[in-house]
Steps between C-alpha positions, in 0.01 A plus 500: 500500500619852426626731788329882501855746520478816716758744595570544817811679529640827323890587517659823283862667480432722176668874398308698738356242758665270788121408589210416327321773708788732366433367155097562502595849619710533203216391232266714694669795489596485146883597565757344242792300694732574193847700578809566333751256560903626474640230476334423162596806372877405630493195339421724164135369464256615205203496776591645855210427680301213713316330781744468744395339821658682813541436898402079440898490589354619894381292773627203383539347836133420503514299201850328522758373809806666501642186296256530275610824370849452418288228227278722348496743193282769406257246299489292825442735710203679256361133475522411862330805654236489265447160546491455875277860508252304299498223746480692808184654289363199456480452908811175479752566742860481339665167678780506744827435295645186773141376458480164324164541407396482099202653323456201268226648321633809428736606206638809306505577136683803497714635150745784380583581132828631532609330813780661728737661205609754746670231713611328205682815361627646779612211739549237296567592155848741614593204728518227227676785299728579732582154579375529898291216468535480877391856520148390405391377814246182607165685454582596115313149365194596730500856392535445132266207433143557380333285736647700818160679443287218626776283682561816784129536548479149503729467798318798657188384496589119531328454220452088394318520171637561124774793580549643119630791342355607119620716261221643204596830451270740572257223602705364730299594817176397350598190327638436930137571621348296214755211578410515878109541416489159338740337731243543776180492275633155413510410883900477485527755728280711769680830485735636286763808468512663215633852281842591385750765518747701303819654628581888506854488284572677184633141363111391465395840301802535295412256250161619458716857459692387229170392314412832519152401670502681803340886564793757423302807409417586872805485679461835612191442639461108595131552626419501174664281339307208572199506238265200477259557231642832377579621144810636611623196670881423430590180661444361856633576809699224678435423870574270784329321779325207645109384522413192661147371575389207731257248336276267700249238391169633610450247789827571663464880483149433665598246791758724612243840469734677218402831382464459068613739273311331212451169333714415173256359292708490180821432336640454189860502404647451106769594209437662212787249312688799307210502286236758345719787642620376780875483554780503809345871550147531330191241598343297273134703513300153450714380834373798700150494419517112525580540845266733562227298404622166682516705800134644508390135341753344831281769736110419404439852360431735273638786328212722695608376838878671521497842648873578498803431293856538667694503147875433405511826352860592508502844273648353225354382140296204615267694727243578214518133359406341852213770529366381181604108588279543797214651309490207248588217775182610681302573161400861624477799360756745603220742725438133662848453635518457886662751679878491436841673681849474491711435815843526304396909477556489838834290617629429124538150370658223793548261209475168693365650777202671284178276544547401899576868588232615246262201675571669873334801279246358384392360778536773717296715304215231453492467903459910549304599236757700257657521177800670504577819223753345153725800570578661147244389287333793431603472132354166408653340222277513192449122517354529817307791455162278458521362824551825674194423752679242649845627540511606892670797465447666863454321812121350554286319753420189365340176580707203354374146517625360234881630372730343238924516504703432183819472467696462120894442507798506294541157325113528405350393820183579636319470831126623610325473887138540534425606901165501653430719821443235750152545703518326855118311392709338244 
């Protein structure tokens, strides 16, 4: 028999916000998190400006021994306090490390794109150059490998289930919550930990630099260089962070008297093959609206039913051609398209990190009511011009019951969510 999946658990480091309550506040108030950043302009970058995460590097003794820390890297440590914030959300207490105790049923899915490059080029890379192998130290392995994501929050959470680190691109995160929805709707697990992160290092942005796809035109004024939607979008803005949330079968999350975010009540995750326009950088437009479709088809609903869209949306050339790959998914006309917004406006683009943090979002806004502003979209791109009405362009009350995430990566990969409001009768 199926398992019903809830969230029960919300965790966010993100440009701007240490806190999920710190990151509402930041979507309420409309304020862009974007900032010049010198050492991209030292390094001789085309675009100078990004989502850079700051203070996560404070307080660390709550989340890690004093051990612990001379282990960890800045994508550990992003990944780790967002993680075990989400738990404590959730109402789990986070186990005593001599402790010998095992949560069996509980795993992680938790992915990076890029990984740790800044530990790879500026600890071990000069080392092996240099010939001071020794120099390197007995934590580089741990540091450097992909799965460090999921195998430190593992060990902090004594976690006993599938422990995994992916890597999608862009749709990392949401492929991880996808992953960790149908481990536990499949009864192979009863709770699950799931999201991804991104590192803040020039080494991730500077190859999306050199492909000239980042914002450059606003470097003098980085609040507005993040432009969702906009004609005069140039490129996206990179950023860094962590989102993590904690699913639960329904039964579990009951027994134990969790508080729900919302009910996932469908998934659908696919590749575009290179084909029909898609490519290492472009998506297949067949792929996307496929997924669309199995998603709403997965969830038991109709077009009708979703009130809210959190988009990719990342300011660059795509953003029209997912507008319109939403309108013909759905088979709407464009004044029928639910409500949409942007979150990248906001904090930039997290890359790996995109769909969990932009997930904490969503949901966020679903429990309180509010859509938060696209910041610089007030020149719509002519391609989205007939579906003006539902491009939230300033902060509104709203009631969301029904709310859909996509996600659409490098390497023509695509991931959509479909979230229901969860009502205690249910």
């Amino acid at each position: 028999m199926l398992k019903r999946v809830v969230i029960t658990g919300l965790g966010v480091v993100a440009p701007g916000a240490n806190s999920v309550s710190e990151f509402s506040r930041l979507l309420r108030e409309g304020c862009s998190a974007i900032t010049h950043q010198p050492d991209m302009a030292e390094a001789g970058f085309n675009s100078q400006v990004a989502g850079s995460p700051t203070g996560y590097m404070e307080n660390l003794e709550q989340y890690f021994t004093s051990e612990e820390l001379l282990a960890v890297n800045d994508l550990m440590v992003l990944t780790s306090r967002a993680a075990i914030d989400a738990w404590k959300d959730a109402g789990l207490e986070v186990p005593d490390r001599k402790s010998d105790h095992v949560h069996w049923d509980t795993g992680a899915i938790l992915g990076t794109h890029l990984g740790a490059l800044d530990t790879v080029n500026t600890k071990l890379l000069p080392n092996v150059q240099a010939g001071k192998i020794r120099r390197i130290g007995s934590s580089a392995v741990e540091q450097i490998m992909l799965s460090s994501l999921s195998a430190k929050v593992g060990g902090l959470l004594a976690l006993g289930n599938q422990v995994s680190t992916n890597s999608s691109a862009c749709t990392t995160s949401s492929e991880a919550i996808i992953m960790s929805y149908l481990r536990i709707r499949h009864g192979l697990a009863s709770r699950m930990v799931a999201g991804g992160a991104e590192g803040r290092n020039i080494f991730n942005w500077a190859g999306f630099d050199a492909m000239r796809v980042l914002s450059s035109k606003f470097n003098e004024t980085p609040e507005k260089a993040s432009r969702p939607l906009s004609a005069s979008a140039g490129g996206f803005v990179p950023g860094a962070g962590a989102g993590v949330v904690i699913l639960e079968d329904l039964e579990t999350a009951q027994k134990r008297g969790a508080k729900i975010y919302a009910e996932i009540i469908g998934t659908a995750l696919n590749g575009g093959g290179h084909r029909m326009g898609g490519s290492m950088t472009a998506p297949n437009p067949i792929s996307v609206q496929r997924a669309i479709t199995d998603a709403v088809k997965a969830a038991g609903i109709k077009a009708a039913d979703i009130d809210y869209i959190n988009g990719h949306l990342t300011g660059t050339f795509a953003d029209p051609y997912e507008i319109a790959n939403w309108s013909t998914a759905l088979q709407i006309e464009p004044s029928e398209l639910p409500l949409v917004n942007a979150t990248k406006s906001v904090i930039g683009h997290t890359l790996a990190a995109a769909g969990s943090i932009e997930t904490v979002g969503l949901l966020t806004q679903m429990n309180e009511g509010f859509l938060h502003a696209s910041l610089n979209a007030e020149d719509l791109h002519e391609k989205i011009l007939p579906y003006e009405k539902s491009i939230v362009r300033q902060k509104r009350d709203a009631s969301i019951r029904i709310a859909a995430k996509s996600s659409f990566g490098f390497g023509d990969v695509n991931g959509v969510m479909i979230f229901r409001k969860f009502e205690k009768q249910e």
